[in-house]
C-alpha positions as CSV (number, residue, x, y, z in Angstrom):
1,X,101.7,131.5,135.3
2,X,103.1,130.1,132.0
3,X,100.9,126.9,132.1
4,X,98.0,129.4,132.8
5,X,99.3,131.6,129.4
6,X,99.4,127.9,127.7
7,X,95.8,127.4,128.8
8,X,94.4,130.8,127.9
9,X,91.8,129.9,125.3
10,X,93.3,130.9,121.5
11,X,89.6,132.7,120.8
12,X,90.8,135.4,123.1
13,X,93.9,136.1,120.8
14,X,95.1,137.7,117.7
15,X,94.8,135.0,114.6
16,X,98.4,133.6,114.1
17,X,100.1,131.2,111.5
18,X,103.0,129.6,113.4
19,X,103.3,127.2,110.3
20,X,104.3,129.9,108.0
21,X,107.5,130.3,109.9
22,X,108.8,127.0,109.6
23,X,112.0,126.5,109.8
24,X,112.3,123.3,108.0
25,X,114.1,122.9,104.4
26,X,111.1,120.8,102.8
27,X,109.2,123.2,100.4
28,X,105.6,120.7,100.8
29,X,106.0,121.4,104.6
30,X,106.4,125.2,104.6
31,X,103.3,125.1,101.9
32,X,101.1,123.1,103.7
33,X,102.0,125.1,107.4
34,X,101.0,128.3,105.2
35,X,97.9,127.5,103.5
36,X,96.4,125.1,106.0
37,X,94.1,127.0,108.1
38,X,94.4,124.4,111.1
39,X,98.5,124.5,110.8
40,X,98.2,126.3,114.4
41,X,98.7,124.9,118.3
42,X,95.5,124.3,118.0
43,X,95.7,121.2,115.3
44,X,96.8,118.1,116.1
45,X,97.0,113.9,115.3
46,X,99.0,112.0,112.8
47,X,99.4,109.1,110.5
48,X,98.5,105.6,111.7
49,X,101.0,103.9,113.5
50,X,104.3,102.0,111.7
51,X,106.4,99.7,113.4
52,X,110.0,100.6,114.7
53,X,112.3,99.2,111.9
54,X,115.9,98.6,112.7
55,X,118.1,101.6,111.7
56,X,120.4,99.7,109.0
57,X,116.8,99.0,107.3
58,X,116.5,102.6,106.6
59,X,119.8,103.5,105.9
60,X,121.3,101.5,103.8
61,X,122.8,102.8,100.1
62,X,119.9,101.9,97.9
63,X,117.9,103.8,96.0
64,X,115.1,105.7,98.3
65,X,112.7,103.4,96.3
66,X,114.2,100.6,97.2
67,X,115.1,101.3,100.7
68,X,110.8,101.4,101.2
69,X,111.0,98.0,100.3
70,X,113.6,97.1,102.6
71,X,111.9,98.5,105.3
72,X,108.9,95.9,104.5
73,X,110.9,93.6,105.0
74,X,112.4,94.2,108.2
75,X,108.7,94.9,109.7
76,X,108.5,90.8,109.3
77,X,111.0,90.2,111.5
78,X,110.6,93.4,114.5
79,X,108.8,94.4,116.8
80,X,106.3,97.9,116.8
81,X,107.4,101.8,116.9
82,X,108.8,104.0,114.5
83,X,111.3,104.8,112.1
84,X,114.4,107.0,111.1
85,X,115.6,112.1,110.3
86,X,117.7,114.2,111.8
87,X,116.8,118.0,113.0
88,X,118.3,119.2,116.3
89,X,115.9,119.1,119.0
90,X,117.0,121.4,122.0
91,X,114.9,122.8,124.0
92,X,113.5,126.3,123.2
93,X,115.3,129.4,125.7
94,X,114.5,132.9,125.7
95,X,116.8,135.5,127.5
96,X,114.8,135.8,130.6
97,X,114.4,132.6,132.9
98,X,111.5,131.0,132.9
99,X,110.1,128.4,135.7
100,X,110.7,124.3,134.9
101,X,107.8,122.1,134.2
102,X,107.2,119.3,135.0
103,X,105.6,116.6,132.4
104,X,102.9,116.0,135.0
105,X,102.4,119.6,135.7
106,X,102.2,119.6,131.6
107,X,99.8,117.1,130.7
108,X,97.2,118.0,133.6
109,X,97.2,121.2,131.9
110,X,96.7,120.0,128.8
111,X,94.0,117.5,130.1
112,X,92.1,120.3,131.4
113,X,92.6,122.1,127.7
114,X,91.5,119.0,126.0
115,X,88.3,118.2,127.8
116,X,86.7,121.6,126.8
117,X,87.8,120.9,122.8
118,X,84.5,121.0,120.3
119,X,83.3,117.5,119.5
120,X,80.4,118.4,117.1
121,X,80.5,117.8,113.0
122,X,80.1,115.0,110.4
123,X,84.0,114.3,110.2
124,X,86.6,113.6,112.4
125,X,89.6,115.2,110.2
126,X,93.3,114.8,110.5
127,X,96.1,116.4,108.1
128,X,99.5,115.2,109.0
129,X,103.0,115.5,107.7
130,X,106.0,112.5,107.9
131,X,109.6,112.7,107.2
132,X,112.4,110.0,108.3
133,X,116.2,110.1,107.7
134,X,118.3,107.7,105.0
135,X,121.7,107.5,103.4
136,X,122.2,108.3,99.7
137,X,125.2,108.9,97.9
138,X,128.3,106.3,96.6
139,X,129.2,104.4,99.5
140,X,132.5,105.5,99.6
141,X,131.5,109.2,100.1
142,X,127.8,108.6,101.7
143,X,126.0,111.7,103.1
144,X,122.4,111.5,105.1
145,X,118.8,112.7,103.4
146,X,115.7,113.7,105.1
147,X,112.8,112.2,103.1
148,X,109.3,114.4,103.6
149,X,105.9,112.9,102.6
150,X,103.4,115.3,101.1
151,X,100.4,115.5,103.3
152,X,98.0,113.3,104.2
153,X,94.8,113.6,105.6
154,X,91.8,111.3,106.5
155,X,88.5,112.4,107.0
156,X,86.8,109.7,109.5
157,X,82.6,109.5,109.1
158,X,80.4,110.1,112.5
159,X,77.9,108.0,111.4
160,X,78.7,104.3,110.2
161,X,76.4,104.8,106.9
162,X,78.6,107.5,105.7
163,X,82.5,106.3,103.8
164,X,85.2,107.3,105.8
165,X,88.0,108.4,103.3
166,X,91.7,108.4,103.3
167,X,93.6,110.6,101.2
168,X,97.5,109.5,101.6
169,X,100.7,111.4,100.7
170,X,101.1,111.8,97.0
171,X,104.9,112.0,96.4
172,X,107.9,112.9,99.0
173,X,110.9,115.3,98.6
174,X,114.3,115.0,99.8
175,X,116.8,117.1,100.6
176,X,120.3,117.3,102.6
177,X,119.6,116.9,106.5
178,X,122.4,119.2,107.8
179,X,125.5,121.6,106.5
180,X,127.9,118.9,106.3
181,X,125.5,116.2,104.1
182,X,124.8,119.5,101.8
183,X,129.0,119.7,101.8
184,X,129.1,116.1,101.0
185,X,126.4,116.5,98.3
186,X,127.7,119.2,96.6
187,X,131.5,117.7,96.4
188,X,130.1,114.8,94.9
189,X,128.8,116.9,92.0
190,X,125.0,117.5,93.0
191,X,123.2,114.8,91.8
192,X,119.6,114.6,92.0
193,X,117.9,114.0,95.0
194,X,115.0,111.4,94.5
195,X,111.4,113.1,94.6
196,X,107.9,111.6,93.9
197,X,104.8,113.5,92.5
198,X,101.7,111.4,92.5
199,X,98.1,111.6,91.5
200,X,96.3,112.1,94.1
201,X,93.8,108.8,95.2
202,X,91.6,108.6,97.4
203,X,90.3,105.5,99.5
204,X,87.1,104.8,101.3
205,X,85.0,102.4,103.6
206,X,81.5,102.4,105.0
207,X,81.6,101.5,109.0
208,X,84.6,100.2,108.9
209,X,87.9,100.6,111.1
210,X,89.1,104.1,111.8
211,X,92.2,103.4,113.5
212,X,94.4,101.8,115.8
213,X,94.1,100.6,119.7
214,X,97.7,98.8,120.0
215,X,97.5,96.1,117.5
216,X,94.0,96.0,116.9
217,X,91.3,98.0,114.6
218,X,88.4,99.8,115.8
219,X,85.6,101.4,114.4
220,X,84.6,105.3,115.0
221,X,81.8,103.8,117.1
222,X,83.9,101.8,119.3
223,X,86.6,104.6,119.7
224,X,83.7,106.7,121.1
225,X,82.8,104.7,123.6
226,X,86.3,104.6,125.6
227,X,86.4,105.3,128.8
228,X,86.6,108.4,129.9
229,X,87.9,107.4,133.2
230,X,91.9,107.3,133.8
231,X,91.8,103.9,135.7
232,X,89.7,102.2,133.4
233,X,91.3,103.7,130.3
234,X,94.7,102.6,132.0
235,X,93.5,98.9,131.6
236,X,92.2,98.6,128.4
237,X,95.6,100.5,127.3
238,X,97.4,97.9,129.3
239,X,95.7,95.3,128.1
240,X,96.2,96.3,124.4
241,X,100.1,96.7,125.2
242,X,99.9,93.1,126.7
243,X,98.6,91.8,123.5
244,X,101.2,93.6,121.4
245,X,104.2,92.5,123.0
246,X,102.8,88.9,123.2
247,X,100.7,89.2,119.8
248,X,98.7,85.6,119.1
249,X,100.8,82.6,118.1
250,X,99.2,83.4,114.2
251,X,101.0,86.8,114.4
252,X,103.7,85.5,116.3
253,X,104.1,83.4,113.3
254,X,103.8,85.6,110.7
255,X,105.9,88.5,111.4
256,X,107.2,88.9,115.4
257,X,110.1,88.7,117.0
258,X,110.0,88.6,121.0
259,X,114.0,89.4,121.2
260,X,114.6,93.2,121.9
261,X,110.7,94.0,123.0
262,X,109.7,96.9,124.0
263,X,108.8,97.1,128.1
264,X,105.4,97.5,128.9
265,X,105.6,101.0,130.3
266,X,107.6,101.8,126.3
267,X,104.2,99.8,124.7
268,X,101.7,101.3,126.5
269,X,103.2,104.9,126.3
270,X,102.8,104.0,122.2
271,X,99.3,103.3,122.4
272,X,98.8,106.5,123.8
273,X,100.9,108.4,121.5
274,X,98.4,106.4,118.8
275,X,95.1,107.2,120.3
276,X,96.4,111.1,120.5
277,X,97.5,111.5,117.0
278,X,94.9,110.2,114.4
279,X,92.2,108.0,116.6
280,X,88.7,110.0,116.6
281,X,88.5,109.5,120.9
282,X,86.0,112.2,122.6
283,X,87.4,115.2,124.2
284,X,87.0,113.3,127.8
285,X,88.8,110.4,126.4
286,X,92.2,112.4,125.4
287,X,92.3,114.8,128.7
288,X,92.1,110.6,130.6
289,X,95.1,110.1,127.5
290,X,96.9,112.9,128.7
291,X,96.8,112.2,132.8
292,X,97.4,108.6,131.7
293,X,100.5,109.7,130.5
294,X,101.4,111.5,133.7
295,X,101.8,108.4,135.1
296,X,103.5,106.1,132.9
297,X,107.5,105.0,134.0
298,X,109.9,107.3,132.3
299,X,108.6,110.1,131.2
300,X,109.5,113.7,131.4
301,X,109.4,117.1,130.1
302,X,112.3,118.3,128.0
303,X,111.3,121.6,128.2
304,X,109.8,124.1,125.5
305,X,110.8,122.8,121.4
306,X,109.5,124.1,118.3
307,X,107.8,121.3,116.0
308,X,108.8,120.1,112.4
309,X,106.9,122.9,110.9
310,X,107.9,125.4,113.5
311,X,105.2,125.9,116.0
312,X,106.5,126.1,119.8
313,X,104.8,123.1,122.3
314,X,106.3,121.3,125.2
315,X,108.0,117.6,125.0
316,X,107.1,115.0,126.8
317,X,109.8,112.1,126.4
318,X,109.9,108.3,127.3
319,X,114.1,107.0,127.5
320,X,114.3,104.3,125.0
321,X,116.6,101.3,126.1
322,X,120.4,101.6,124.3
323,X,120.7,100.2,120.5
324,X,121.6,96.4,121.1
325,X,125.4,97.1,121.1
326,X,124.7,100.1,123.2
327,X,126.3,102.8,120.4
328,X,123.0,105.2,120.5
329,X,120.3,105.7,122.8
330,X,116.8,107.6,121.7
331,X,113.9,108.5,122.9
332,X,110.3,109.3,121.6
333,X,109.2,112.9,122.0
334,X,105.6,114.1,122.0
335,X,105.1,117.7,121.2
336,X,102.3,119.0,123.0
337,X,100.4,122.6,123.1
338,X,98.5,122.7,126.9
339,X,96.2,125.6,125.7
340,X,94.4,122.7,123.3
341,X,95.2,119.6,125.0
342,X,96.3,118.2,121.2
343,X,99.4,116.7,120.0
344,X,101.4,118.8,117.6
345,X,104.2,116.2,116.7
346,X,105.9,112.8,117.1
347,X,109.4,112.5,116.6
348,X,112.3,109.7,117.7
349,X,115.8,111.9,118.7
350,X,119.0,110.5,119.1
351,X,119.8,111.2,123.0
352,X,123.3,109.7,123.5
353,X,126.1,108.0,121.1
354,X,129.6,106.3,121.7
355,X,130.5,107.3,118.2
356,X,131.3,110.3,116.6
357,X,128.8,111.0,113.9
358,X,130.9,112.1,110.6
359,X,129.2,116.0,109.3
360,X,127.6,114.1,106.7
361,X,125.7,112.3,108.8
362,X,126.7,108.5,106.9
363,X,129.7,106.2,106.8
364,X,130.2,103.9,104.2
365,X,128.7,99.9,105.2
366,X,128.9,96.9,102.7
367,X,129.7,97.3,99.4
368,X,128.0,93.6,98.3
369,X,126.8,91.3,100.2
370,X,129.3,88.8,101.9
371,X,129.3,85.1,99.9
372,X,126.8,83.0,101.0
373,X,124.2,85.7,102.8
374,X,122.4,87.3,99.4
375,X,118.5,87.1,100.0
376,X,116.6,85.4,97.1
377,X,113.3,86.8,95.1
378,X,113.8,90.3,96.6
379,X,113.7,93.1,94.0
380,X,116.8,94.9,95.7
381,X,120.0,93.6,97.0
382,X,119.8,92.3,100.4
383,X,121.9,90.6,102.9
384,X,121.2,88.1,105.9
385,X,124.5,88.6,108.5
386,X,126.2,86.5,110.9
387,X,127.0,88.7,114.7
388,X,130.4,88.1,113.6
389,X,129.6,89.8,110.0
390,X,127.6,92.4,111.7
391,X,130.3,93.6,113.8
392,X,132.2,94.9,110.6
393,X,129.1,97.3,110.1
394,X,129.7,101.5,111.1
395,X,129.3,101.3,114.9
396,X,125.9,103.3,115.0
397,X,124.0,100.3,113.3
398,X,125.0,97.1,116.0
399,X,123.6,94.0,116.0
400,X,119.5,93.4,115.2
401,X,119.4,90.3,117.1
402,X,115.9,89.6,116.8
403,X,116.8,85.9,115.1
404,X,120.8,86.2,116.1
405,X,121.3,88.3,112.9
406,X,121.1,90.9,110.8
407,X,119.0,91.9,107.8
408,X,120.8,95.2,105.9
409,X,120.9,95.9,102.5
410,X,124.5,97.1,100.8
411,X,125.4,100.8,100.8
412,X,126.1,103.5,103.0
413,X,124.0,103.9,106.6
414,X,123.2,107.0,108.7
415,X,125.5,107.7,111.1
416,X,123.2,110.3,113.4
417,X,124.3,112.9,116.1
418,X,123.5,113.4,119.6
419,X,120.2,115.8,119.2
420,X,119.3,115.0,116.1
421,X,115.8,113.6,115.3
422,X,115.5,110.3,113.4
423,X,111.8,110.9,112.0
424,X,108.7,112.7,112.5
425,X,105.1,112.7,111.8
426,X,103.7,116.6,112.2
427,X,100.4,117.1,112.9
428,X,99.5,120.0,110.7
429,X,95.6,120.0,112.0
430,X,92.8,117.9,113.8
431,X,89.3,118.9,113.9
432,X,85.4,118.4,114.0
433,X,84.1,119.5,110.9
434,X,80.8,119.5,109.1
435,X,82.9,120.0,106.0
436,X,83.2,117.7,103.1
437,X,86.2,116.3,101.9
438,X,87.2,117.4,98.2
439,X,87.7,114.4,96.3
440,X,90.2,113.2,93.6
441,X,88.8,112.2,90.3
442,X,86.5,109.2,90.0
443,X,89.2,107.3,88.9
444,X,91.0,107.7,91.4
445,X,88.7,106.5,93.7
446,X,88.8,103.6,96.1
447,X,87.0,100.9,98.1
448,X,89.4,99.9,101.0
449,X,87.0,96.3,100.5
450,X,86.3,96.0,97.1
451,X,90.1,97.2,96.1
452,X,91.9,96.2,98.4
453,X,93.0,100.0,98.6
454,X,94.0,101.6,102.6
């Protein structure tokens, strides 16, 4: 009966704003969830895919700025997924009891939700939100930071002679991720929290790629003509996940590592999560997403959750496999509403730790690098470690053994608790619409081609 409540079509009921009652601390998120119309169960995708980047990448003591750029370069030595911000996630319980779902019985609701979804208009639109966890703070009195990304949204063209356009984030915000980093922020005299306020650009292409099938492109043309069937959608997902954990020797090359690789089932579960959140697939195409899903190895419901921006879904979880020295475990939760068959968030959680996270959520690491293992040509401080130098490092971070060693720059790293959620990308709408996008100034305007923008 509560699957069949999920299902009931929203037309039927009063006009809600679950986004105006979000509970997170970011004033661009609450903003957006208020005065987006589609910040409802009934929006849904997210920002192209990023690869997993080791946690000391994110969480070292550098500047925000600088810890970007750190994460650049660990992307050209790991392999694909996502990256670090804590919130708790537990599931959502009301006083009566309510009957356990399973994530098959879930997603075949939701399959059936998304098949009947409106596929008509010019644009394929998607606003999304992102936020990921990093340490700031002296490194002798670190405390974590949640880092939120002003909105982004792209608005991908129907018909290949009509630009496609990208409007990315503008700035971020930051702010203390729990009581104790606040504590720890305020005893160290309140500094200011790095923020970023942008002019807003916008970027464009004619017929060009819309998004992401594992680690290739594909155009809004080719996404369209997917299979609609389960089994044959199941291969050419398999397939794609094949090719991204054994990328060609040029890629191989130029940025992979084939230590620590994700297992096919972990791959192919991220392809899916991509087509759902920003790829322009027909309604057919996500309900076969969604019974794909069903399937896959590992994954289960965790039960009812509210989102990043506070609207109530289900999650649907894949285990991860245990950080290399087997400190923290996490797992990647998709936040789904059944009535619209769409994806309302993706977010990584901490499941399990051997530590005890400190309430500031950071321990002091390195405070320079060791002789000998300073990077060269790298516009922030940045050190190469032995295992044996590694091992010094707060507990949470272990060893990245992708070449036998470590990459991490010096400064404090997060230090994250059971529950809490390393990053996020929220979905604040997805839609068909005949619409046209409001543009920035002409000067602030694009080609992905000509200007190398995107």
């Amino acid at each position: 009966m509560e699957l069949l409540a999920q299902a009931r079509p929203a037309s039927l009921d009063p006009g809600t704003d679950p986004g105006a009652a979000a509970g997170r601390r970011q004033d661009t998120i609450a903003a957006a969830a208020r005065t987006n119309p589609e910040a409802s169960p009934r929006g849904a995708a997210s920002v192209r895919p990023r690869p997993r980047v080791p946690r000391a990448a994110l969480a070292t003591g550098l500047t925000l700025a600088a810890a970007g750029a750190a994460a650049a370069v660990f992307v050209a030595g790991s392999g694909p997924g996502a990256a670090p911000a804590p919130v708790s996630r537990t599931p959502k319980t009301g006083s009566t009891p309510s009957v356990t779902l399973t994530a098959q019985q879930i997603l075949f609701t939701a399959a059936v939700s998304a098949a009947q979804q409106p596929a008509q208009g010019r644009y394929w639109k998607v606003t999304d939100i992102s936020g990921s966890v990093m340490a700031a703070g002296p490194n002798a009195h670190p405390y974590a930071v949640e880092q939120t990304w002003s909105p982004s949204v792209t608005w991908d063209a129907r018909s290949p002679r009509q630009r496609s356009w990208t409007m990315p984030a503008s700035g971020f915000t930051t702010t203390p991720v729990s009581a104790g980093a606040a504590a720890a922020w305020r005893a160290g005299g309140s500094p200011k929290l790095p923020s970023q306020h942008g002019r807003q650009q916008g970027w464009w292409q004619t017929g060009g790629s819309d998004g992401y099938l594992g680690n290739g492109n594909l155009t809004f043309a080719q996404f369209q003509r997917l299979p609609a069937s389960p089994a044959r959608l199941w291969a050419v997902v398999k397939k794609a996940a094949e090719q991204q954990i054994e990328p060609s020797p040029h890629v191989k090359a130029v940025y992979w590592s084939t230590a620590g690789k994700e297992s096919l089932a972990e791959t192919m579960f991220g392809v899916y999560d991509q087509l759902l959140k920003l790829d322009p697939i027909t309604p057919a195409v996500r309900a076969a997403v969604l019974r794909d899903l069903a399937r896959l190895p590992g994954v289960h419901s965790i039960g009812k959750v509210t989102d990043p921006i506070g609207r109530t879904g289900y999650g649907i979880a894949q285990s991860q496999g245990p950080a290399d020295n087997g400190a923290e475990q996490t797992e990647e939760v998709l936040v789904i509403a059944p009535g619209s068959g769409l994806l309302l968030a993706d977010e990584f959680v901490v499941t399990s730790t051997s530590y005890s996270a400190p309430p500031s959520g950071a321990a002091p690491g390195l405070g320079t690098c060791p002789k000998g293992t300073a990077l060269p040509k790298i516009n922030h401080p940045m050190c190469k470690l032995s295992a044996a130098q590694a091992k010094q490092l707060p507990a949470s971070e272990g060893l990245y053994s992708g070449h036998g060693f470590l990459l991490v720059g010096p400064g404090p790293m997060v230090e994250l608790a059971s529950g809490q959620v390393e990053s996020f990308d929220a979905i604040v709408g997805a839609r068909w619409t005949n619409a046209s996008p409001a543009l920035p100034s002409p000067s602030q305007r694009f080609s992905v081609v000509k200007d190398s923008k995107g």
